[in-house]
TIDREN-308821 format. One line per field, with one value per residue: z, y, x of N, C-alpha, C in turn. Coordinates in steps of 0.2 Angstrom, whole numbers, m for minus. Last residue first. Layout:
% TIDREN-308821
nzz <- [Z  ...]
nyy <- [Y  ...]
nxx <- [X  ...]
cazz <- [Z  ...]
cayy <- [Y  ...]
caxx <- [X  ...]
czz <- [Z  ...]
cyy <- [Y  ...]
cxx <- [X  ...]
% end
This chain:
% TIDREN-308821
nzz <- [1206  1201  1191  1185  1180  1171  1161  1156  1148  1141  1133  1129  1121  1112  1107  1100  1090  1083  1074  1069  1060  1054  1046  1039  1032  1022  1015  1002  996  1001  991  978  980  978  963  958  961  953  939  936  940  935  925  918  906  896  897  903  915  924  934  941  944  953  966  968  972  985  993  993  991  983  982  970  955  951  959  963  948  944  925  912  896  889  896  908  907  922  934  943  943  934  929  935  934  918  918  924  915  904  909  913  897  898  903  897  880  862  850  837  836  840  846  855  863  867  878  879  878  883  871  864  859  850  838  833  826  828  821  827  837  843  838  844  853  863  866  870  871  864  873  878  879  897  914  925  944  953  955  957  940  934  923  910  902  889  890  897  893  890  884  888  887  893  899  912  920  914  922  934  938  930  940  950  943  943  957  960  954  962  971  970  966  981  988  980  967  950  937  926  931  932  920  915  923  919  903  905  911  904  916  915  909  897  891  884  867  855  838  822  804  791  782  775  779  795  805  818  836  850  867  875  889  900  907  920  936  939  926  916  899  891  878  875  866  858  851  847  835  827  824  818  809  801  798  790  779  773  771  783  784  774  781  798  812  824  841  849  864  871  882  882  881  876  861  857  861  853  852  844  835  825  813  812  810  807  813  820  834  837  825  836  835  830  838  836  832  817  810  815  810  808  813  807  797  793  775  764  754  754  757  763  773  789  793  801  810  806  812  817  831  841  858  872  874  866  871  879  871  869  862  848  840  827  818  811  813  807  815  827  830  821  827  843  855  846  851  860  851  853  857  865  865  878  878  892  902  905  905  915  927  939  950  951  965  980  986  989  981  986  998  1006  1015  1007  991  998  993  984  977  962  952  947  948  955  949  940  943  932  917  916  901  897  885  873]
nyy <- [935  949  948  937  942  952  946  937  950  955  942  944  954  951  944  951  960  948  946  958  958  949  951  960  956  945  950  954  941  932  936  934  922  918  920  915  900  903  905  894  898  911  910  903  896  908  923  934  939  945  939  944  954  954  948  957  969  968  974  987  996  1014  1026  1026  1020  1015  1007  997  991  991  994  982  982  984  992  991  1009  1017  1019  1009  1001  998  993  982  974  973  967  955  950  946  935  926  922  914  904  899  903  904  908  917  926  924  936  939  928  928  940  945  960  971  979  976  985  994  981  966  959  942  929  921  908  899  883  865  854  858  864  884  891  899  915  932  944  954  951  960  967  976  988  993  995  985  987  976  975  976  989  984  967  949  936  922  905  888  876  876  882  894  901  899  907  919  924  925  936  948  948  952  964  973  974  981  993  998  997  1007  1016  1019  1029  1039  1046  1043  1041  1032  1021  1020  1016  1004  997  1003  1002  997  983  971  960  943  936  929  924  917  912  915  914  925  914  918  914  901  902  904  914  918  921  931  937  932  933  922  912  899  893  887  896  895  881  887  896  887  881  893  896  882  882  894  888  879  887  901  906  914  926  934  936  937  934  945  944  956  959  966  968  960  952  940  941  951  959  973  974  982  971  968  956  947  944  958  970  982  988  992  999  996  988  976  965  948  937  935  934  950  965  983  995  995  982  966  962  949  940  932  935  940  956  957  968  984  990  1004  1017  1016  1026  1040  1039  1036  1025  1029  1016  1025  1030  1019  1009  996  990  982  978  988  1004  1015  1027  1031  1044  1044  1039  1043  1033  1018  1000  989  973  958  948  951  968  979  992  1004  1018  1030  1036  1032  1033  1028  1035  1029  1020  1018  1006  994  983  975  977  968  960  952  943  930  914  907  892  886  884  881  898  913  921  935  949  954  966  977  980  990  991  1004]
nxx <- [534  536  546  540  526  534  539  528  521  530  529  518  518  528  523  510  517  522  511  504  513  513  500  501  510  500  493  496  504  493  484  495  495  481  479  488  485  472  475  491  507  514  528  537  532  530  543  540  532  522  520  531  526  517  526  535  526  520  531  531  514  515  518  528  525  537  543  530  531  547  548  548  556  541  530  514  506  502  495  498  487  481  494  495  485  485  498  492  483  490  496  484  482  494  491  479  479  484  488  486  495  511  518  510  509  520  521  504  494  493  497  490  479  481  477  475  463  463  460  447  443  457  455  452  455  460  470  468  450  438  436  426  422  422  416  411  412  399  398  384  387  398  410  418  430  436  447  456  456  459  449  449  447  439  438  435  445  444  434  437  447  440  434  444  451  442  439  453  456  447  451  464  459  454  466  475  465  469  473  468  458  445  440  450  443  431  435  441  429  415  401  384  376  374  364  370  368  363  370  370  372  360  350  341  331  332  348  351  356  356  355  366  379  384  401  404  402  395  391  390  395  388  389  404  399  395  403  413  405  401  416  420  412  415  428  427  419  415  404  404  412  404  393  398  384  380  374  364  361  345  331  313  304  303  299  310  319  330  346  361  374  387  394  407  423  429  413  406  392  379  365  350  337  329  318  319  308  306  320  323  317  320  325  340  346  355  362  360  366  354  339  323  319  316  303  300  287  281  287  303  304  315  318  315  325  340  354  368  384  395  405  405  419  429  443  451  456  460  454  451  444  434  423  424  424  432  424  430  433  423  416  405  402  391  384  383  378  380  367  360  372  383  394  411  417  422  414  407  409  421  430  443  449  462  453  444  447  435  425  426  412  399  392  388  375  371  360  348  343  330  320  310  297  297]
cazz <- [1211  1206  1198  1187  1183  1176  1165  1159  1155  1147  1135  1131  1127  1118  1107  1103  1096  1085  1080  1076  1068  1057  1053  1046  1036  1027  1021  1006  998  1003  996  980  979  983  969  957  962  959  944  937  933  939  927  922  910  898  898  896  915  917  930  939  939  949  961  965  966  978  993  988  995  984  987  977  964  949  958  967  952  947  930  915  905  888  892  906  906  915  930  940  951  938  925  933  939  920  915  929  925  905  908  919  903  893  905  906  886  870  855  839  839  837  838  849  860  864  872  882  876  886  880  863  864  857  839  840  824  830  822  822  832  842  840  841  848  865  869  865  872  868  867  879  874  890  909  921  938  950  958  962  945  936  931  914  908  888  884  900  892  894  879  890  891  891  892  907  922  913  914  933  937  928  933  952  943  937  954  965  951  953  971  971  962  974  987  978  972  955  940  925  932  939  925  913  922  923  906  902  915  905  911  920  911  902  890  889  874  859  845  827  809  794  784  773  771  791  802  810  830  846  860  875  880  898  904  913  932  941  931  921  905  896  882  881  873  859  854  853  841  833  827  824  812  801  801  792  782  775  766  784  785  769  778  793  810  819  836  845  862  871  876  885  880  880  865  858  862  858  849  851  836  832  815  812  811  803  813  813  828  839  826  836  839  828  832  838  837  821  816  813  815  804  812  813  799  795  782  767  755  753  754  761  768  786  792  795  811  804  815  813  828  836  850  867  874  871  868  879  878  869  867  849  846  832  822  807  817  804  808  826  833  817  822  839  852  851  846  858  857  849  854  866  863  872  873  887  899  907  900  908  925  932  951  951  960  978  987  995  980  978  998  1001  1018  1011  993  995  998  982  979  969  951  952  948  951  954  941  943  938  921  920  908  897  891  875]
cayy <- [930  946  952  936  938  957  949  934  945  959  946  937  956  959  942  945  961  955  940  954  963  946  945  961  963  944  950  961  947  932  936  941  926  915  924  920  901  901  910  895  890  906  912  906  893  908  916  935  938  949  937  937  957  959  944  951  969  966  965  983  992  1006  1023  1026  1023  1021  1011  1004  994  987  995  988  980  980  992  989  1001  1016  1023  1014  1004  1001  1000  988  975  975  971  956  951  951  940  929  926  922  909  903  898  907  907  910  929  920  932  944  930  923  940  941  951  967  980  972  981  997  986  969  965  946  932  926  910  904  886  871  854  857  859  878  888  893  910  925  942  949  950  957  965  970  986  989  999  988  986  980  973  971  989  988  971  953  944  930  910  896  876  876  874  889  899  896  900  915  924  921  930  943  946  947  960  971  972  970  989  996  994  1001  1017  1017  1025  1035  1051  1042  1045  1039  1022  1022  1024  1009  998  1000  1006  996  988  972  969  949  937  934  924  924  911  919  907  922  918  915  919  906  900  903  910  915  919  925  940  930  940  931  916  903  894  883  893  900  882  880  899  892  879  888  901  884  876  892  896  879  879  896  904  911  920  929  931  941  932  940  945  948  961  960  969  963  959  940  936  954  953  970  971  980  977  968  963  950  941  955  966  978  986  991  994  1001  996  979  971  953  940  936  928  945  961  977  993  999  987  969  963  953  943  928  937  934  951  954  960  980  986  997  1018  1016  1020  1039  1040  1040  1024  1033  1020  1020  1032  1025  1010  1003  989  987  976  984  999  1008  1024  1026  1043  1048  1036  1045  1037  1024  1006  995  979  964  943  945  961  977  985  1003  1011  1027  1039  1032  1033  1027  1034  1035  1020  1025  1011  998  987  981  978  974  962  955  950  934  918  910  898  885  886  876  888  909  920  928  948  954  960  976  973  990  988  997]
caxx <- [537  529  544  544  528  530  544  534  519  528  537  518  514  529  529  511  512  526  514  500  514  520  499  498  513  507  492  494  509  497  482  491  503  483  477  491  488  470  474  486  501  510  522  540  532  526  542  542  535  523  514  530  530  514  520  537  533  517  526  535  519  512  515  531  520  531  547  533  527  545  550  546  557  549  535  520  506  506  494  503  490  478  491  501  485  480  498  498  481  485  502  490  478  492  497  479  480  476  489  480  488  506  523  513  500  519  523  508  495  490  501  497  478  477  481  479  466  460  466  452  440  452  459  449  453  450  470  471  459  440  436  431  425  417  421  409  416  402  406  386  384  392  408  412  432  431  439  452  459  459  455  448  452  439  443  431  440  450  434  430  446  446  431  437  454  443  432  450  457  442  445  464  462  448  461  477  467  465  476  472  465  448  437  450  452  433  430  443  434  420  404  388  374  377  366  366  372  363  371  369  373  368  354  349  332  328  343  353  354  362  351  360  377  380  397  405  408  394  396  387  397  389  385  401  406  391  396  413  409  398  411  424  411  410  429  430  414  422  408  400  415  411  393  398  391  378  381  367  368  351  336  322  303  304  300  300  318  324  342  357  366  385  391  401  420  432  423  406  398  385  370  354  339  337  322  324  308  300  316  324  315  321  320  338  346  348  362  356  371  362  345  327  319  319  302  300  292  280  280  298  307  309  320  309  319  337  349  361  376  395  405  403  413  428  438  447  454  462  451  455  450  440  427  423  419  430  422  424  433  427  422  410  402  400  384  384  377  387  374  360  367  383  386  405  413  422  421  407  402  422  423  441  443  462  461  444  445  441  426  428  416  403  392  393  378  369  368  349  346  337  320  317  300  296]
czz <- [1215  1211  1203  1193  1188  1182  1173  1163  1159  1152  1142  1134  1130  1124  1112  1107  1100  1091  1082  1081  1071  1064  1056  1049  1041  1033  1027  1015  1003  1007  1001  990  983  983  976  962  963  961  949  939  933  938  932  927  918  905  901  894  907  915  924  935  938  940  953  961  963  972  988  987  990  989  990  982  969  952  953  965  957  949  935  922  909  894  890  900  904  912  920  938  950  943  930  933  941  927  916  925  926  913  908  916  909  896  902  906  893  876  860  846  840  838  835  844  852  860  866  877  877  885  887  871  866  860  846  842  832  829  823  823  827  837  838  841  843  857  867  869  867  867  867  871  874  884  900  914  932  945  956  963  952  941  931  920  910  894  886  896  893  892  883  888  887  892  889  900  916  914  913  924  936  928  930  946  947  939  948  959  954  954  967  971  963  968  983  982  974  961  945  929  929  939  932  917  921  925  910  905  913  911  909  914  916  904  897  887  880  864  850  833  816  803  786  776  771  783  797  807  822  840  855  869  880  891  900  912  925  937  933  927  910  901  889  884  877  867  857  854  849  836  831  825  817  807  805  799  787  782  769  779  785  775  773  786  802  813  827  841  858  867  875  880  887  884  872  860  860  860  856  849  843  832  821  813  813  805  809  816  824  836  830  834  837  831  834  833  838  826  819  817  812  811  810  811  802  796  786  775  763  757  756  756  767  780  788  797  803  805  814  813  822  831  848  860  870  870  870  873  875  873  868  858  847  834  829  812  813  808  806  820  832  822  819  831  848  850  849  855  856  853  848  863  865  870  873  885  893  904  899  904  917  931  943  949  959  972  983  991  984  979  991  1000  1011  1015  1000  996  995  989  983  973  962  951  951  952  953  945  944  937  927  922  910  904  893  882]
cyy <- [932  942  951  940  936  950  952  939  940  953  950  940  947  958  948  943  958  958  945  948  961  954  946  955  961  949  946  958  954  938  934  942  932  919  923  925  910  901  910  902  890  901  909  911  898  902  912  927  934  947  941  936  948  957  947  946  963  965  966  977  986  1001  1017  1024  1021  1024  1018  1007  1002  993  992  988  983  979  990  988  998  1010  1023  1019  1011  1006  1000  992  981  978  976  962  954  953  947  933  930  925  916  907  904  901  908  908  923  921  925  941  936  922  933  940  948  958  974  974  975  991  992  976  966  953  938  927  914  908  894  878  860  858  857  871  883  894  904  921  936  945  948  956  961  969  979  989  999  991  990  979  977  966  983  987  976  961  948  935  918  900  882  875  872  881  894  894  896  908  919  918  924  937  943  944  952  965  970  969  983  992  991  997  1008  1015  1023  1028  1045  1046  1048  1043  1032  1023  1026  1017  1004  1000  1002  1003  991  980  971  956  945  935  928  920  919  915  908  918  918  920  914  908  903  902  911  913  915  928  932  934  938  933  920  904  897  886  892  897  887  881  893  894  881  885  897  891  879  888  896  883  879  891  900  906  913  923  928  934  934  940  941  951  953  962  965  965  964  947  939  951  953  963  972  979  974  974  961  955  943  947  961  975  982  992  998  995  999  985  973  957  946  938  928  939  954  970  986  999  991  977  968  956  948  934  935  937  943  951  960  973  983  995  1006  1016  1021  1033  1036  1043  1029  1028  1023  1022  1026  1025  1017  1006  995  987  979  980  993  1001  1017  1023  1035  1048  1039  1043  1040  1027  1013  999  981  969  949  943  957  968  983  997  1010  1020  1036  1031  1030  1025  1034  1032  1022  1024  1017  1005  994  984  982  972  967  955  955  940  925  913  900  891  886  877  885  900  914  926  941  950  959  967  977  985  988  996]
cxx <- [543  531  540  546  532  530  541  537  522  525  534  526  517  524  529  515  513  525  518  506  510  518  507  499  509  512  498  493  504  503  489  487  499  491  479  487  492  477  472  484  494  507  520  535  535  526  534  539  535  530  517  523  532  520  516  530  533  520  525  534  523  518  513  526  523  528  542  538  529  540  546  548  556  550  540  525  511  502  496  501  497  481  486  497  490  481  491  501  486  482  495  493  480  487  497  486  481  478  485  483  485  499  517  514  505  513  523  512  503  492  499  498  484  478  477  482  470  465  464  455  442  447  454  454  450  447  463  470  459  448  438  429  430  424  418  415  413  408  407  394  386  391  402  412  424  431  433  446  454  461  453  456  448  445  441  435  435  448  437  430  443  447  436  436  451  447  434  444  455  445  443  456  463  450  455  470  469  465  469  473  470  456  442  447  450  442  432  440  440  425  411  392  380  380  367  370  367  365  370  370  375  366  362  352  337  329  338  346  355  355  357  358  371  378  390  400  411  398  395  391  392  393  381  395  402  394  391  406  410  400  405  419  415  408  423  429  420  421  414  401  410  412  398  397  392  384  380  370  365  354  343  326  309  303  298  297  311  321  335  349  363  377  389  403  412  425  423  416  400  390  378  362  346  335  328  323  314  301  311  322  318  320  318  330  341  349  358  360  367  366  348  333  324  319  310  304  293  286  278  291  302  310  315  311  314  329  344  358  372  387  403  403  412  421  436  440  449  460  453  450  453  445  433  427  417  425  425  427  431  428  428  415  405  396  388  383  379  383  379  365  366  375  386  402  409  420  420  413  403  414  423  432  441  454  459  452  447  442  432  428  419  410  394  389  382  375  367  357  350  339  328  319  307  299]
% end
């Protein structure tokens, strides 16, 4: 079947950001991701390891592994969806008359996940179809649409987009298709890389997610930040997945979502309350994501300053990297338009004091030489 490429959607009325320094995230050193490196995430679960028996107790998990192949062998009869209460689709199976199933993603506490064909449309896509215990819990129920009413609405270069929302025929399971987002994790490329990433390719990314941030936050969205549910595309684009609505907006997140692999990331008020979700949480994730780029580590209780890790890094950065990992959530930045602006700040503040520096010597020579003259 046709294998449509989705093109990169270009932000809305989000503000625009100046950007960290002159970096160029399309231009750097990001290995060439073919095939092999394409992968499904979801919006609302991490990936899946490669191999089931590297994390068995993982209750909610996402598949992250090769494309589907195009010349794997499909059913000769696309099968039809029976009607059932309990029914869940599998690898041929057509829902709605429009989505076959290719291949199941993954399974969590809150759905299933499968890469789907469009037959509509004749693209592929990521639908989420929601597990029918919680589909029993009218409560649980009404906050999954909820959110999937919210994402919706959002459009953003660096959001991963939510498309067709509705419920199965026969079993009456509420789905959600979301785009197929081509590129590799952030995680992959860490590991490709040796753990760490050069300091300009790393305010590169971080540039694209705290764009992606302030766009959300203006929305009443926040972001389970963490290497697994970070894609870059081909290009060097940044795509963020598995956002939820925040607090304040009448709803609180859709699960209490399994935390394990992914605490080094959650703020410590996200520890003692998984339903906690606000901007400040998001910033302790930016500023544990921006560590472990640049370290190689991830930050532990009291962690050390940045360059006392990577002697190569510049000390500027210390005070902003380790204000965002700061314990207290009022003791943060209040925003990510604020934490970009620290960031643009701490790399370009050197250059401009030696231009003034510069300045002050040659306007010094030119008085003195002056002075001789006359």
């Amino acid at each position: 079947m046709k294998h449509a490429d989705k093109k990169d959607k270009e932000a809305g009325s989000s503000p625009t950001l100046p950007h960290l320094s002159d970096f160029d995230s399309d231009s750097d050193d990001l290995p060439s991701m073919g095939v092999e490196d394409e992968v499904a995430l979801d919006i609302s679960q991490p990936p899946l390891p490669r191999s089931i028996s590297d994390n068995v107790s993982e209750p909610d998990t996402i598949f992250d592994g090769d494309e589907v192949d195009d010349a794997a062998p499909h059913p000769r009869e696309l099968r039809i969806a029976p009607e059932s209460e309990i029914y869940m689709p599998t690898v041929g199976d057509v829902l709605n008359e429009r989505f076959e199933i290719l291949k199941l993603v993954g399974a969590g506490a809150s759905g299933t996940t499968y890469l789907v064909e469009d037959l509509r449309l004749k693209d592929r896509k990521v639908l989420k179809l929601m597990h029918p215990a919680l589909a029993e819990n009218i409560e649980a129920a009404e906050r999954f649409i909820a959110e999937i009413k919210t994402l919706q609405q959002l459009s953003h270069e660096n959001i991963v987009r939510v498309y067709d929302f509705g419920k199965t025929d026969g079993s009456n399971l509420s789905f959600f298709t979301m785009e197929y987002v081509r590129g590799t994790s952030l995680a992959a490329l860490l590991k490709k890389k040796g753990g760490r990433l050069p300091l300009e390719k790393s305010l590169a990314l971080v540039d694209q997610i705290l764009d992606a941030l302030v766009y959300a936050h203006q929305h009443s969205t926040s972001q389970n930040l963490n290497p697994n549910n970070i894609m870059v595309r081909p290009s060097g684009k940044v795509v963020l997945l598995n956002f939820g609505v925040t607090e304040g907006r009448g709803t609180t997140p859709l699960a209490h979502r399994n935390t394990l692999g992914r605490c080094h990331y959650q703020a410590p008020e996200q520890r003692l309350d998984p339903t906690v979700s606000t901007p400040q949480s998001d910033l302790y994730a930016v500023g544990a994501l921006l560590y472990q780029l640049l370290t190689g580590e991830v930050p532990l209780g009291q962690a050390k300053r940045p360059s006392h890790v990577n002697h190569t890094l510049p000390r500027r950065l210390d005070p902003v990297i380790m204000r965002c990992l700061e314990s207290r959530p009022e003791n943060r930045f209040k925003n990510a338009t604020e934490t970009h602006a620290a960031l643009q700040k701490a790399m370009n503040s050197p250059r401009w004091l030696g231009l003034l520096i510069i300045a002050t010597l040659f306007l010094l020579g030119g008085l003195i030489v002056g002075w001789f003259l006359s």
